[in-house]
C-alpha angles and dihedrals in degrees: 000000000000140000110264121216094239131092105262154125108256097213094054114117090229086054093051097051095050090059089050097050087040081051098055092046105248118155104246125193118212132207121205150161119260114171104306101336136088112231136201115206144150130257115266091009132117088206116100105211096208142338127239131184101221126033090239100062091044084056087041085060102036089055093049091057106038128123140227103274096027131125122208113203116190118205131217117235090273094058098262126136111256099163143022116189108185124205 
């Protein structure tokens, strides 16, 4: 498999099921920390959807627009993936 872009631990289970979702092609949201703000984006993509002021809201948001075959991953504040909620 290969290296993905993001801060993680390769070996993590989450990890490994993001390459294989990315893999297989599905169309995954992130949601990540960026300064002081909680952000919602798409895989491979430099556009941030929409800002939120606290983690919970962004998930809030990812989860209300996601798709059938997407997978939604939600980052701690140091950029790891804590959470992958699949649709």
């Amino acid at each position: 498999m290969r290296k993905i872009p993001y801060k993680t631990d390769q070996d993590n289970p989450q990890v490994q099921a993001y390459k294989e979702a990315v893999e297989k092609g599905k169309k995954n949201q992130h949601i990540l920390l960026r300064g002081n703000e909680w952000v919602v984006t798409h895989a491979g993509s430099e556009k941030t959807d929409q800002f939120f002021s606290t983690q919970k809201d962004a998930a809030d948001y990812a989860q209300s627009v996601a798709a059938a075959g997407t997978a939604v991953f939600i980052h701690n504040s140091v950029g790891r993936i804590q959470n992958r909620i699949d649709y």
